[in-house]
C-alpha positions as CSV (number, residue, x, y, z in Angstrom):
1,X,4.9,-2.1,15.9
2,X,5.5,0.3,13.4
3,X,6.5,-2.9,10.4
4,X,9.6,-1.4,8.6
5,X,9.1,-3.7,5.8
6,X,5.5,-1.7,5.2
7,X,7.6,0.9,5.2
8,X,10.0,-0.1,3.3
9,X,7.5,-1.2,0.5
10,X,6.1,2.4,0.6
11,X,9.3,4.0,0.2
12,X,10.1,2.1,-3.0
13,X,6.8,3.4,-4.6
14,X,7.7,6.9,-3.4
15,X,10.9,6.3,-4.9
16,X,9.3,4.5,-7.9
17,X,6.8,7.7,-8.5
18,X,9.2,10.2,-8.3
19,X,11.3,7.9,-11.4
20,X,8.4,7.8,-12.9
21,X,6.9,11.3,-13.3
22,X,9.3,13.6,-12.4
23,X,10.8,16.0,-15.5
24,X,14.7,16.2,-15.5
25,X,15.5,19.2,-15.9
26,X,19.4,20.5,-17.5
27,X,21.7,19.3,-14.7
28,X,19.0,18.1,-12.4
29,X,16.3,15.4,-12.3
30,X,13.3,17.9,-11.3
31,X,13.1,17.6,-7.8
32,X,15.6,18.5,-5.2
33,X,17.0,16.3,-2.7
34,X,15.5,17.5,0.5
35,X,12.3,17.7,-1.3
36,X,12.9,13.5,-1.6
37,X,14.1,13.2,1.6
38,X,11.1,15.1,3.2
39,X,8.8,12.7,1.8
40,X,10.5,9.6,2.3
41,X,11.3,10.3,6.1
42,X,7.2,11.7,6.2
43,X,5.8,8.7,4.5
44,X,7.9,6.4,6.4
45,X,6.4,8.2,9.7
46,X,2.5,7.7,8.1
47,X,3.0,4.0,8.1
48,X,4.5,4.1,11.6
49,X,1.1,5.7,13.0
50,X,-0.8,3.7,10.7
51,X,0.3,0.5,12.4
52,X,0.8,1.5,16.1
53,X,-2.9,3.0,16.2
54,X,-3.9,0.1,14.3
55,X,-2.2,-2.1,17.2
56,X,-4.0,0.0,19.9
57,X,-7.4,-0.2,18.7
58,X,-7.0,-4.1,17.6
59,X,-5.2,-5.4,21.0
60,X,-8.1,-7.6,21.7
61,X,-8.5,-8.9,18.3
62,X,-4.3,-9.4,18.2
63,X,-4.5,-11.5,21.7
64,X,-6.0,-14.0,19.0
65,X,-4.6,-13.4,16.1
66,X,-1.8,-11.6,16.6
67,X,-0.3,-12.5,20.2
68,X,3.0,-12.2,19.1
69,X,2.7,-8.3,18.6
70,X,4.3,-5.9,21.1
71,X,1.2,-4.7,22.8
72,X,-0.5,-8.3,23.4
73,X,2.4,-9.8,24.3
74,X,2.9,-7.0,27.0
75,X,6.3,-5.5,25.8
76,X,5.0,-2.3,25.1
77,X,2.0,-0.2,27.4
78,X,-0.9,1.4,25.3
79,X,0.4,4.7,27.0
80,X,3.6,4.2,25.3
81,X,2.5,3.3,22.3
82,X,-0.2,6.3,22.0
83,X,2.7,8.4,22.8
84,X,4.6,7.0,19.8
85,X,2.0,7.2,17.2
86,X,1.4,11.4,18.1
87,X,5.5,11.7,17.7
88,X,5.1,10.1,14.5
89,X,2.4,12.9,13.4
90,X,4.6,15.9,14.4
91,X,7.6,15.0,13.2
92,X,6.5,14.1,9.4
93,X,4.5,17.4,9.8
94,X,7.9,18.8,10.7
95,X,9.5,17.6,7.3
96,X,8.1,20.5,5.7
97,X,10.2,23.0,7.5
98,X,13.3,21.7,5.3
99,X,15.0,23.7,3.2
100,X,13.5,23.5,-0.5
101,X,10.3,21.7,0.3
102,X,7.6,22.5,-1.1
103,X,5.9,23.4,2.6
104,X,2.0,23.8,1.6
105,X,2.2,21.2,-0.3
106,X,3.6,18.7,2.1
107,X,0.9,19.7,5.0
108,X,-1.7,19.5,2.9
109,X,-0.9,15.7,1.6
110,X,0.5,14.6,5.2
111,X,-2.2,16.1,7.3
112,X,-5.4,14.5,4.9
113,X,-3.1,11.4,5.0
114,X,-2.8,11.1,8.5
115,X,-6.6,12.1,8.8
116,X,-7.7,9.7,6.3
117,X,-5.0,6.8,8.4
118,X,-6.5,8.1,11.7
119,X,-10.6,7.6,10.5
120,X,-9.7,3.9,8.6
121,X,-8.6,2.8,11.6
122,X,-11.1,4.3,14.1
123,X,-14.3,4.0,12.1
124,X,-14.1,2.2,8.7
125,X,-11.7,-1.0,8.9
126,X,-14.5,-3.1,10.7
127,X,-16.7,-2.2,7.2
128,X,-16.6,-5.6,5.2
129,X,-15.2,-4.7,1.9
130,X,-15.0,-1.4,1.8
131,X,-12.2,-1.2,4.7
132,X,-10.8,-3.6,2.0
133,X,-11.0,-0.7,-0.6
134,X,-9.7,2.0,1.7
135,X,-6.7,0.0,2.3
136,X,-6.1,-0.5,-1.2
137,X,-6.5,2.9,-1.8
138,X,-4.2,4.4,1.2
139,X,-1.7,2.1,-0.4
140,X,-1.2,4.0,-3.4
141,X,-1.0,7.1,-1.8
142,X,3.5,7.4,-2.3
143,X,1.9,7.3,-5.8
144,X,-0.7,10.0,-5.7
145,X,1.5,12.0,-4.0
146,X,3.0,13.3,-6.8
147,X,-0.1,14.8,-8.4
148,X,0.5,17.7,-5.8
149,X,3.6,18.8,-7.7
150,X,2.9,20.7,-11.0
151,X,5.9,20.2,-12.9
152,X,5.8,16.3,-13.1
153,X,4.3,14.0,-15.8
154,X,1.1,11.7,-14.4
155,X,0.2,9.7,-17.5
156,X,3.3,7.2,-16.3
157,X,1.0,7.2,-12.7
158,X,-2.0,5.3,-14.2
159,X,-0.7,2.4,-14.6
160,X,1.0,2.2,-11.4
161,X,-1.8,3.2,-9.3
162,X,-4.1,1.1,-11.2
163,X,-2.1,-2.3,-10.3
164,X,-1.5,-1.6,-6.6
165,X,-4.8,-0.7,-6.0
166,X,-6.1,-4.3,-7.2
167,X,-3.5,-6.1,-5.8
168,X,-3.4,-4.3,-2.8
169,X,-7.0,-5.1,-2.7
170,X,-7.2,-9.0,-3.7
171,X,-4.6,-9.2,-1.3
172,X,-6.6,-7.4,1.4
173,X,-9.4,-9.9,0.9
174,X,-7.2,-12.9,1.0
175,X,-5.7,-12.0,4.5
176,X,-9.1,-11.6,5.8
177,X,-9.6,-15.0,4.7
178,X,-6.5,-16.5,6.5
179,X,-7.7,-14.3,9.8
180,X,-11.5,-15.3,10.0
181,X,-11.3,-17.5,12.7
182,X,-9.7,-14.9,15.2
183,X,-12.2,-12.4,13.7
184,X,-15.2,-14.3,14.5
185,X,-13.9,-14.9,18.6
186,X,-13.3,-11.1,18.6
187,X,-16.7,-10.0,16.9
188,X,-15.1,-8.6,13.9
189,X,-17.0,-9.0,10.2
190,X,-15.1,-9.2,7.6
191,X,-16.3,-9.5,3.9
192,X,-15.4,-13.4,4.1
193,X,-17.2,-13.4,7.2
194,X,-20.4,-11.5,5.7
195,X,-20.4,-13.1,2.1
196,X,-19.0,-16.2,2.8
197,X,-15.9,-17.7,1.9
198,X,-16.8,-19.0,-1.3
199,X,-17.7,-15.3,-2.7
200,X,-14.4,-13.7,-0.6
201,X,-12.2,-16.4,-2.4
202,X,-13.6,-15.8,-5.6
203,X,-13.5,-11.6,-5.5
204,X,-10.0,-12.0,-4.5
205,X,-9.4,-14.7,-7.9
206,X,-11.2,-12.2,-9.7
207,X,-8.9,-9.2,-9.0
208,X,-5.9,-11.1,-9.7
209,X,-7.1,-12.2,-13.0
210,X,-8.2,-8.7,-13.9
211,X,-5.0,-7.1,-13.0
212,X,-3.3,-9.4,-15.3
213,X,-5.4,-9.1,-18.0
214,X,-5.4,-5.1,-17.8
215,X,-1.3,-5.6,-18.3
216,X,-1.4,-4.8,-21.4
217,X,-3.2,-1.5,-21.1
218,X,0.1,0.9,-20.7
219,X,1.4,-0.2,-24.1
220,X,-1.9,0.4,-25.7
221,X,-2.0,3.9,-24.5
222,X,1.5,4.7,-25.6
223,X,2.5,5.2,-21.4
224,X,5.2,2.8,-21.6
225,X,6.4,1.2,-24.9
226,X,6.0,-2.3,-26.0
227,X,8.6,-3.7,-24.2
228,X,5.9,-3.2,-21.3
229,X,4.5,-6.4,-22.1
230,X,7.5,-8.6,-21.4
231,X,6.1,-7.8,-17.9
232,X,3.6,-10.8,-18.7
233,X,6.1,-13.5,-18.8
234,X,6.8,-13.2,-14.9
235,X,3.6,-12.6,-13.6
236,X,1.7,-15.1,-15.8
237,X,2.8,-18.1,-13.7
238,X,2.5,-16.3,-10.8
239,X,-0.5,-15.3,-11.0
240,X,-1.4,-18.9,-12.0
241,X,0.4,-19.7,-8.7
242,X,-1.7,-17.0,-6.6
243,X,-5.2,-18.6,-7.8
244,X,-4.2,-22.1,-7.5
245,X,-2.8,-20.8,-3.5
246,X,-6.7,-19.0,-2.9
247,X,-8.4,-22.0,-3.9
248,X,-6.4,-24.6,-2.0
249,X,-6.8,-22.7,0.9
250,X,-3.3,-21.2,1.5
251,X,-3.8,-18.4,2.1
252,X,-1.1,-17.4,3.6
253,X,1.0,-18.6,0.7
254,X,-1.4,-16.5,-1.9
255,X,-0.7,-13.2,0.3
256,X,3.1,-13.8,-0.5
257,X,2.7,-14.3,-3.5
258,X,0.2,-11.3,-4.4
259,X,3.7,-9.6,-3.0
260,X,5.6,-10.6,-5.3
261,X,3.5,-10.1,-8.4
262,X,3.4,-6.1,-7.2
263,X,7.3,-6.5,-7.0
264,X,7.1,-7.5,-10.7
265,X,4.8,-5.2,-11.7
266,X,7.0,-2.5,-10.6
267,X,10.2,-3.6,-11.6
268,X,8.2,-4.0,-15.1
269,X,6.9,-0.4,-15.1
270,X,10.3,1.1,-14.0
271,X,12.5,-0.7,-16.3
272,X,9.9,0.3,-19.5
273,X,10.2,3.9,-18.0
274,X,14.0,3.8,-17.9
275,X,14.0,2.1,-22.0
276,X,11.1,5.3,-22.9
């Protein structure tokens, strides 16, 4: 229930933020190692409780989409799982008692995170579009993280932030797509579902098209150097590859794939960091 590969995708953009704006300092990289570890066991917990309340709120939705997950497939009671999503709360709230951590800091972030998880999945996710756009934006929270710390760098953010919140999006809008069917038994509207396919399909076309022309935009800024650019060559053909997967209808295929293209887009940014 709690998807470790989520979690596992958030952890690398913890990891990539902290490359990414953190000043070394002599003998050190700017940030202590409990101070890393705090966040990374804390963020890990978020997407726990974002998924298991997610599960308990959309069991009767999963029985159609989703019957494979724990809680429709009975291998898990609701009671159980609600237990497991407030341990999840307490114990990223406990990171902060660590040695080193920086502890207002980390309560503040990790209590308006879970706050901000706990109201998406309560009262905004069944909001055509703009769950879509809360989603997008809770995804590049490892990322905004940082800005709570004042001795790192957040021009190297930008670009980072920028690209996972319209992927993060188009891809958002593209699994909607692939779910409409169960959505529409269980009474769910979704922005495919409001505005039709046609327009969902192409919104989602549109994002992927902007993200890749924006590419260049870190180099023109002088946030990463040229070499920045070279991140084109990848993600041109897959990009091509995502639009030509939306508009055939596989949807599935085009979620992968939006995946992927994130990967890239990070590898990109990290690797023009490392060359700075």
């Amino acid at each position: 229930m709690s998807r470790p590969t989520n979690a596992i995708i958030a952890l690398v953009t913890l990891g990539a933020g902290y490359f990414l704006s953190a000043e070394p300092t002599e003998g050190g990289p700017g940030f202590t190692s409990l101070q890393l570890l705090a966040d990374c066991i804390a963020m890990a917990l978020a997407i726990a409780f974002a998924n298991i309340h997610n599960d308990i709120l959309d069991i009767e939705s999963d029985r159609i989409n989703r019957p494979d997950r724990p809680l429709p497939a009975g291998l898990i009671t609701i009671r159980a799982a609600t237990f497991g999503a407030i341990a999840t709360v307490v114990m990223a709230l406990a990171m902060a008692l660590l040695p080193t951590v920086q502890h207002a800091s980390h309560l503040i972030f990790y209590t308006a995170l879970f706050a901000g998880l706990f109201l998406y999945n309560r009262f905004l996710k069944h909001v055509p579009l703009l769950k879509n756009m809360v989603v997008a934006f809770m995804c590049t929270t490892p990322l905004l993280r940082m800005f709570l710390y004042s001795d790192f760098r957040f021009e190297p953010l930008y670009p980072a932030i920028g690209f996972a919140f319209l992927y993060t999006l188009a891809r958002e809008i593209v699994k909607d797509l692939e779910d409409v069917s169960g959505d529409m038994k269980a009474g769910i509207c979704t922005f495919p579902i409001a505005a039709g396919e046609a327009k969902a399909k192409t919104l989602a076309t549109m994002l992927v098209a902007m993200t890749w022309l924006l590419l260049p935009a870190p180099a023109l800024f002088n946030w990463y150097p040229a070499t920045f650019l070279l991140a084109l060559l990848p993600l041109t053909p897959i990009t091509v590859a995502i639009i030509v997967s939306i508009f055939k209808k596989n949807f599935h295929k085009a979620s992968k794939l939006i995946k992927t293209a994130m990967f890239c887009g990070l590898v990109a940014l990290l690797i023009a960091k490392a060359i700075n």
